[in-house]
C-alpha positions as CSV (number, residue, x, y, z in Angstrom):
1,X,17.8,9.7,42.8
2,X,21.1,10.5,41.1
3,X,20.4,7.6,39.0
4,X,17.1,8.5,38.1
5,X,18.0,11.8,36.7
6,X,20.5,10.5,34.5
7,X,18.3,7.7,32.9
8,X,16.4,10.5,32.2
9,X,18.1,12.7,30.9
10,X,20.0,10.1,28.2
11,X,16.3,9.1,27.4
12,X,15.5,12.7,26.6
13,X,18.7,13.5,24.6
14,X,17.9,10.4,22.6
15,X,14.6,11.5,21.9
16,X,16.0,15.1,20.7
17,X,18.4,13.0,18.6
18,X,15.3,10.9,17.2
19,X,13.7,14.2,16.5
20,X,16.8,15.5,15.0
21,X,17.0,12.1,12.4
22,X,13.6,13.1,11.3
23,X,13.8,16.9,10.5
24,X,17.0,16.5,9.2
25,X,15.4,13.4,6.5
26,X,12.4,15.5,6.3
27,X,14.3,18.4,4.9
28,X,15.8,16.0,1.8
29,X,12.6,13.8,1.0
30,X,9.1,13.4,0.8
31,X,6.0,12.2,3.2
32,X,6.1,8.4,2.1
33,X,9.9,8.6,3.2
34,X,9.7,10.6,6.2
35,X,6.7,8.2,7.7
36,X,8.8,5.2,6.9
37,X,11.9,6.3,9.1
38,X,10.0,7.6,11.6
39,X,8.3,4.1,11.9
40,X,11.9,2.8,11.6
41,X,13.2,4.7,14.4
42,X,10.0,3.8,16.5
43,X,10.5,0.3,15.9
44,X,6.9,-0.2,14.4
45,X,7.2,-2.3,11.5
């Protein structure tokens, strides 16, 4: 169980930290750029 709970909680941080790369380039650029990382970070190209 105690194994569980961690994998999920380091899968949650990196999501926050995913969400964090994206405000954080969203605040210095425009749409076109803040798509493209997002994409980049999802692995979707």
């Amino acid at each position: 169980m105690n194994a569980f709970l961690e994998a999920e909680s380091r899968i949650e941080r990196e999501r926050l930290a995913t969400l964090l790369a994206v405000i954080s380039h969203g605040a210095q650029g425009d749409k076109a750029a803040i798509e493209r990382l997002h994409r980049e970070l999802r692995h979707e190209d």
